[in-house]
C-alpha positions in Angstrom: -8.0 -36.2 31.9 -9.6 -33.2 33.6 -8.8 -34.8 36.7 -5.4 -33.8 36.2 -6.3 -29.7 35.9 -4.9 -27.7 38.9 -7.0 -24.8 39.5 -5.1 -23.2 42.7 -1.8 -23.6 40.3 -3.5 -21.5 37.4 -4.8 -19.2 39.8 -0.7 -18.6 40.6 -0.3 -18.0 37.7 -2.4 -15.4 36.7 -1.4 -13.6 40.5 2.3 -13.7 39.1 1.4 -12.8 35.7 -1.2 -10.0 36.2 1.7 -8.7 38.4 3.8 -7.9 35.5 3.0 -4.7 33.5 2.9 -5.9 30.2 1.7 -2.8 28.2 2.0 -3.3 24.0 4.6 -0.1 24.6 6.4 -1.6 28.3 9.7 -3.9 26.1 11.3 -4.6 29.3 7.4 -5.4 31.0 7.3 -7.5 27.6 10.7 -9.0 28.0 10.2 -10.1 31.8 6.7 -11.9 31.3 7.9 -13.5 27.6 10.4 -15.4 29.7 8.2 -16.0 32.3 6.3 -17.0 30.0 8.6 -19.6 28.4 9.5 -20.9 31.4 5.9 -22.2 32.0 5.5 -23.7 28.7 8.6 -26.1 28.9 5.8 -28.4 30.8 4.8 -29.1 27.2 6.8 -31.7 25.1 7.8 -29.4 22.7 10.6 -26.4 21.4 10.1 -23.4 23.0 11.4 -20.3 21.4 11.0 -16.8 21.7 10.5 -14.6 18.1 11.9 -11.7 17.0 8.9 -9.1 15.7 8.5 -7.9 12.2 9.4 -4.4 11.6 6.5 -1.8 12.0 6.7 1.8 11.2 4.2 4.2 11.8 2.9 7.9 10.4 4.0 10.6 13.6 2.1 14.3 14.1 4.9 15.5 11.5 4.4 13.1 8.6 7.5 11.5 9.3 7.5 6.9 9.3 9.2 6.0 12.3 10.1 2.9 13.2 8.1 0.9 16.2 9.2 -1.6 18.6 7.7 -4.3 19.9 8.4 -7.1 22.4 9.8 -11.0 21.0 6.6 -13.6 20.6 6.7 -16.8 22.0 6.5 -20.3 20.2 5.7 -22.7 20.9 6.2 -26.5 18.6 5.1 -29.9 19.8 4.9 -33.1 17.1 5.6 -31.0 14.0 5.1 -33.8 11.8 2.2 -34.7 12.8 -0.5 -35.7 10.6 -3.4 -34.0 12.7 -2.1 -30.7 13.8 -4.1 -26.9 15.9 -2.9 -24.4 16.7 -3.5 -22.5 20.2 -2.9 -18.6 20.4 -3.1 -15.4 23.3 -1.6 -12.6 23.8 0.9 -11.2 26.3 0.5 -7.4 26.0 -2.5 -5.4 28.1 -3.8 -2.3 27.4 -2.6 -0.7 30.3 1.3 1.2 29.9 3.9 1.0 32.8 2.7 4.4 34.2 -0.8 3.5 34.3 -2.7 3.8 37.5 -4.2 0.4 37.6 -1.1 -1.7 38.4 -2.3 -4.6 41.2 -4.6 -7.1 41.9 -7.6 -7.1 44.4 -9.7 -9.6 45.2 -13.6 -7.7 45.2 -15.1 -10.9 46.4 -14.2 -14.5 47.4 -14.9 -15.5 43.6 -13.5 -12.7 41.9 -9.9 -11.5 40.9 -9.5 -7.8 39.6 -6.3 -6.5 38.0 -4.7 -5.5 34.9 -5.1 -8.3 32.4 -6.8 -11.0 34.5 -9.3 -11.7 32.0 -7.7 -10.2 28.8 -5.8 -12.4 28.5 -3.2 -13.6 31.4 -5.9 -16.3 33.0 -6.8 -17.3 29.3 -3.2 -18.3 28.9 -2.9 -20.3 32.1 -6.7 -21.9 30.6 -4.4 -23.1 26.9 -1.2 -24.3 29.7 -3.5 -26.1 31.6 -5.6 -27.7 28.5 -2.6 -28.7 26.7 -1.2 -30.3 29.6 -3.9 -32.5 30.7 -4.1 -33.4 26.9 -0.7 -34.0 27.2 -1.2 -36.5 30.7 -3.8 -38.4 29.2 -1.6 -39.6 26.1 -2.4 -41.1 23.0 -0.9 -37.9 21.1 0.9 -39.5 18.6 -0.8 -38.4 16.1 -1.6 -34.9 17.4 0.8 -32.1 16.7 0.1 -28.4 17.4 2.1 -25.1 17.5 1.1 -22.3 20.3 2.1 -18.3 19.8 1.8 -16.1 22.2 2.5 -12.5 20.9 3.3 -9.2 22.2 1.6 -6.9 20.1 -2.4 -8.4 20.1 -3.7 -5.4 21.5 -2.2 -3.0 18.9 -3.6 -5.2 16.0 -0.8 -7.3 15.7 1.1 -5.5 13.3 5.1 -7.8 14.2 3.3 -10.8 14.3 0.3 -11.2 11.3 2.6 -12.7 9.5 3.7 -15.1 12.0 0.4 -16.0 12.5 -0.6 -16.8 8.6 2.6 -18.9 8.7 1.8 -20.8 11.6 -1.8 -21.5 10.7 -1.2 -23.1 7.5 -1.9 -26.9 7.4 -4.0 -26.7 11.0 -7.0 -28.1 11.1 -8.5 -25.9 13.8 -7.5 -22.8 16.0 -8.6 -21.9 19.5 -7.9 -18.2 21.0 -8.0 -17.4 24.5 -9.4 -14.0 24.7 -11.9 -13.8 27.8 -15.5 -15.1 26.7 -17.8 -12.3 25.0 -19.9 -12.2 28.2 -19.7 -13.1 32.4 -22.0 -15.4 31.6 -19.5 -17.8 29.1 -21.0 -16.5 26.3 -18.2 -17.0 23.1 -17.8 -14.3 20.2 -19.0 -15.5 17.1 -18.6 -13.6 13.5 -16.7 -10.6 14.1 -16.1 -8.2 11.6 -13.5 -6.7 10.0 -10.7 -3.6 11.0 -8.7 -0.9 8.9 -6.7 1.4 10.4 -5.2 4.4 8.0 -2.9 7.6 8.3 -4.0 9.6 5.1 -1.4 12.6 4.7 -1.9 15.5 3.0 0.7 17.6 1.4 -0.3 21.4 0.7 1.5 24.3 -0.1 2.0 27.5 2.5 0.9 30.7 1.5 0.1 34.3 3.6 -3.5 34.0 4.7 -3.7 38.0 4.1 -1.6 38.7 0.9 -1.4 36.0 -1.0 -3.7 33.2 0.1 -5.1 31.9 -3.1 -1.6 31.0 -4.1 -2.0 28.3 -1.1 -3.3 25.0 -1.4 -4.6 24.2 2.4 -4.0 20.7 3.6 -6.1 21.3 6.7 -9.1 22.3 4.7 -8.5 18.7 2.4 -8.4 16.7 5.5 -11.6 17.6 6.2 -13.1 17.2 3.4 -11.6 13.8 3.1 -12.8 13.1 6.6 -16.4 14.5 5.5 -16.5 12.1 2.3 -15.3 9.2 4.1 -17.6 10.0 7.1 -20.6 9.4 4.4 -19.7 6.0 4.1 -20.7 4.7 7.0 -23.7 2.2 6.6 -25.2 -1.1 8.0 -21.8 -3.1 7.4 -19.5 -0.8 7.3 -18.6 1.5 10.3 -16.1 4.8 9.6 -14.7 6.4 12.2 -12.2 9.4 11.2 -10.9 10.1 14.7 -7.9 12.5 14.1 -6.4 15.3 12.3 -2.9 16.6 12.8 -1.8 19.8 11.5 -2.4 23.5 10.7 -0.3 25.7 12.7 -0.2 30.0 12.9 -3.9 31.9 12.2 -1.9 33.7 9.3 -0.4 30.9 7.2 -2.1 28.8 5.1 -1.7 25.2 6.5 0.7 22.7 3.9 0.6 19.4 5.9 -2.2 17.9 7.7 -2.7 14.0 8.8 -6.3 12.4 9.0 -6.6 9.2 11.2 -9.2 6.8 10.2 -10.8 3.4 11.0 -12.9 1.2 9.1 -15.0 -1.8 10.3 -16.6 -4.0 7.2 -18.8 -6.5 8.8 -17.9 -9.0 5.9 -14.9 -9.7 3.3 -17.4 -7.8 -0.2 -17.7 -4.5 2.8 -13.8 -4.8 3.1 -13.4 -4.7 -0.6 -16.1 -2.1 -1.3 -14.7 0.4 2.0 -11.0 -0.1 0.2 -11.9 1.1 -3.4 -14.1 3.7 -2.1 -10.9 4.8 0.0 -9.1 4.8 -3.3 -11.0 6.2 -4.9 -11.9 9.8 -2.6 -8.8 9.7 -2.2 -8.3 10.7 -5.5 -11.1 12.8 -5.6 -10.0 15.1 -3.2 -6.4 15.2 -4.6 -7.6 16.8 -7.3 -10.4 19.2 -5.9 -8.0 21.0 -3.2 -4.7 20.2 -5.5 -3.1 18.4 -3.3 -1.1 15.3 -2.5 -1.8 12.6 -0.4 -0.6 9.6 0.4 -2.1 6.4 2.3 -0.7 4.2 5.2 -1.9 1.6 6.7 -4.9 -1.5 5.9 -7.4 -3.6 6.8 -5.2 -5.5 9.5 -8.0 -7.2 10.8 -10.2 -9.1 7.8 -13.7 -9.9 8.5 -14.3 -13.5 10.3 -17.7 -14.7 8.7 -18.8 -18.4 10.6 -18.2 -20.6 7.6 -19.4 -24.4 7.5 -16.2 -25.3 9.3 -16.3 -23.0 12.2 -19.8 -23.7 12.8 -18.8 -27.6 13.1 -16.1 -26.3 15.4 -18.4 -24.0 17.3 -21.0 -27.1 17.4 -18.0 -28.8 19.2 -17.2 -26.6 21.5 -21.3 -26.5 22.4 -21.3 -30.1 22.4 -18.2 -30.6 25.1 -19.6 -27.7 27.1 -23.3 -29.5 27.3 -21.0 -33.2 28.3 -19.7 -30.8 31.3 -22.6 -29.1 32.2 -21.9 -26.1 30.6 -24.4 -23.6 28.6 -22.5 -22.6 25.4 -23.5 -20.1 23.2 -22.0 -17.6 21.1 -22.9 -14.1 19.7 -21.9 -12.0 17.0 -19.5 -9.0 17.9 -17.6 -5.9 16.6 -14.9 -6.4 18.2 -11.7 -8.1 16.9 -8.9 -10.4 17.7 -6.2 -12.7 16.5 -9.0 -15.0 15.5 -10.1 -12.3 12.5 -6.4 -13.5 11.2 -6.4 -17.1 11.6 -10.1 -17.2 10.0 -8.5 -15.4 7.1 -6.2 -18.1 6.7 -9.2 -20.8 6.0 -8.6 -22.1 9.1 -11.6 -22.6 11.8 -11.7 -20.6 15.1 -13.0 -20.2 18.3 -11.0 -17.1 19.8 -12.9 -16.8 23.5 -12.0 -20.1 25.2 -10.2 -17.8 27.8 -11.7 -17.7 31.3 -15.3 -15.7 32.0 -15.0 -11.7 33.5 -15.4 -8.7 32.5 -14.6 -4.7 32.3 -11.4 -6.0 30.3 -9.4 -2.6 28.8 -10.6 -0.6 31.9 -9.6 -0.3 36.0 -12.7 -2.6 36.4 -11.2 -5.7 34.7 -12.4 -9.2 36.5 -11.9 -12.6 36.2 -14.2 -14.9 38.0 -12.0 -17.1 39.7 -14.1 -20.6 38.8 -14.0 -20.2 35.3 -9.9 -21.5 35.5 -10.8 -25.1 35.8 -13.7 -24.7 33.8 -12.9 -23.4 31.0 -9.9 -25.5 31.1 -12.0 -28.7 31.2 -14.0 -27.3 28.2 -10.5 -26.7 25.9 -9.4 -30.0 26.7 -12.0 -32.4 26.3 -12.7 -30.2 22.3 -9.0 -31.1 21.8 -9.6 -34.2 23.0 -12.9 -35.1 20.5 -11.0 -33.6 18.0 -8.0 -36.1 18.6 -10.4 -39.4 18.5 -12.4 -38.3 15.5 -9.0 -37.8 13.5 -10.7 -34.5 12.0 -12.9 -31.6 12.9 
C-alpha cells in the first residue's frame, strides 16, 4: 500500500499549489485553487462538488453588519452508505492576502521548501490525496466510506462552513485534519482549547464636552470599562484578550458609539460556559453604570477539544502505526485552534496535525520539510488502513 505513494508527484503539487495566492479575503485566488483543487480529487472514487458558503456578516468601525464573502468549499463523497465511514478535512485559504509580500517559493536547502502555505496547509492536502489514494489502490473498501471538505475560510475561524462541518461529521467514526504537525520534529497537537471572538457595541448619547457634558452618556468611556472588567477575567483556563476599540471622534463632543473587540480562549467546555455568562453578565453591568446600550456579536466559534477516551484510542493509533514505520509520535497540548476544535465538538474523535512536518507557518519564514510528504502520507494510510480491518476505532 505505501508502495504506491508518489512523493515527487505530491511535491508538484504543493509547487503548483503554494503558487496560488489563496488568502481567506483573495475569491478569485480561492476560486482558481478550489478547482484546482477538484480536479486533483477526481483520482478518488467518489462525487466531487464544490459548496456554496454560509452567509457571514460582520460588525465594521461604524457599527454597521455587513455582509462577508467567502470562497465555495470543496466536497468531497466516496461510499456514502457505508457502514464504517471518516471523515478527512484541510483547508484551502492562507493567511497571506493577494498583495502580500511573500508570494513564491524558494527552496533554503535541498530538504526544505519555503513559501506561502507549504506547510499550513497546501502539502497537508497533497499528504490526505495521497493517503486516500493508496487506500484506495490497495482495495478491500467496501465497507469503508468517508467524506473529505476542504474549506475556504479555516483560517478566519470558519465562520461559512461550521456548519458544514457538524453536518458532515455526524455518523463518522473518526476524523483526521491535516494542519502541519505542532512541531519540526512531527510532534501532533493534542487538547486544544477553546476560541470566542466578539464585537461588543456601545450605544451613547452626544453631548458638548464644555456646556453641557453631563447630559452625555460616553460610549468610549463604557468600552473601557467593559474592556477593564473583562480584562479581570483572565485566569489559568481562560485567556481574555480585548484587542480593539473603535470610536470617539472630536476633543469637544462627547463620544456616542464605540466598538470593543474581544477574544476569549477557555481551555475546557465548564471555562467556555463560565467566560459566556460572565460576558452576559458585565455586560449588563456596565449597561447600567454608564446608561448605555450595548449589544453583542459574535461566539465561541471554536469550542474547547478535551482528549476524551476515544481520541486517546485514536491518538494511541496514530502512535502505534507511526512506531510500525519507524516513526516517534507524540503529541502535546496547544492553544492554538483548528477545524479539529469543531469536529471534536461533534463527539467525533480527531487528530487535526497529520499534515506534513515545517514550520514558521502564518509568517514569511513558512517551511515544509520536503521528506515528511511520503511520510506522513505512509502514517495516514496505514491508521486508515488499521482502522478498516478492525471494523471500528
Amino acid at each position: 500500500m505505501i508502495n504506491t505513494i508518489d512523493q515527487a508527484a505530491m511535491l508538484r503539487q504543493v509547487e503548483r499549489w503554494a503558487a496560488i495566492n489563496s488568502g481567506s479575503a483573495n475569491l478569485a485566488g480561492l476560486a482558481t485553487i478550489a478547482n484546482d483543487l477538484a480536479d486533483a480529487f477526481v483520482a478518488l472514487p467518489g462525487e466531487v462538488r464544490l459548496v456554496d458558503p454560509a452567509p457571514v456578516e460582520k460588525v465594521d468601525a461604524a457599527g454597521s453588519i455587513n455582509a462577508v464573502e467567502h470562497g465555495r468549499h470543496l466536497v468531497v463523497s466516496v461510499r456514502p452508505e457505508a457502514p464504517l465511514r471518516m471523515l478527512f478535512t484541510g483547508h484551502m485559504d492562507t493567511v497571506f492576502p493577494a498583495d502580500h509580500a511573500f508570494q513564491t517559493l524558494a527552496w533554503l536547502d535541498d530538504a526544505t521548501l519555503g513559501g506561502p502555505g507549504v506547510a499550513d496547509m497546501k502539502g497537508g492536502i497533497a499528504v490526505m490525496l495521497a493517503a486516500l489514494g493508496a487506500v484506495e489502490a490497495a482495495g478491500d473498501c467496501a465497507d469503508f466510506g468517508y467524506d473529505v471538505l476542504i474549506n475556504s475560510d479555516e483560517e478566519v475561524g470558519s465562520p461559512s462552513s461550521a456548519a458544514l462541518i457538524a453536518e458532515l461529521a455526524r455518523g463518522k467514526i473518526a476524523a483526521l485534519t491535516y494542519e502541519p504537525s505542532a512541531l519540526p520534529d512531527g510532534t501532533l497537537a493534542g487538547a486544544r482549547g477553546g476560541s470566542g471572538n466578539f464585537s461588543l457595541t456601545i450605544g451613547g448619547k452626544s453631548a458638548h464636552a464644555g456646556r453641557n457634558p453631563d447630559d452625555g452618556r460616553n460610549a468610549l468611556v463604557a468600552a473601557a470599562d467593559l474592556a477593564l472588567r473583562l480584562k479581570a477575567l483572565h485566569r489559568p483556563g481562560l485567556s481574555v484578550n480585548p484587542a480593539k476599540i473603535d470610536g470617539g471622534g472630536p476633543n469637544n463632543v462627547v463620544p456616542n458609539h464605540a466598538i470593543l473587540r474581544v477574544n476569549f480562549r477557555p481551555a475546557t467546555p465548564a471555562d467556555e460556559a463560565d467566560a459566556d455568562a460572565a460576558l452576559t453578565r458585565i455586560i449588563a453591568e456596565v449597561a447600567e453604570r454608564h446608561d448605555v446600550a450595548i449589544a453583542r456579536h459574535g461566539g465561541f466559534g471554536r469550542p474547547p477539544k478535551p482528549i476524551d477516551a476515544s481520541a486517546q484510542r485514536l491518538f494511541d493509533l496514530v502512535r502505534d502505526c507511526g512506531a510500525d514505520l519507524g516513526l516517534d509520535v507524540g503529541w502535546k497540548a496547544t492553544g492554538g485552534v483548528c477545524d479539529g476544535n469543531n469536529i471534536a465538538a461533534c463527539g467525533v474523535p480527531v487528530v487535526d496535525t497529520m499534515g506534513v512536518r515545517g514550520g514558521a507557518i502564518h509568517s514569511s519564514d513558512e517551511y515544509m520539510i520536503v521528506a515528511s510528504l511520503a511520510e506522513r502520507a505512509a502514517l495516514s494510510a496505514l491508521t486508515i488502513r488499521r482502522i478498516i480491518d478492525k471494523g471500528h476505532l
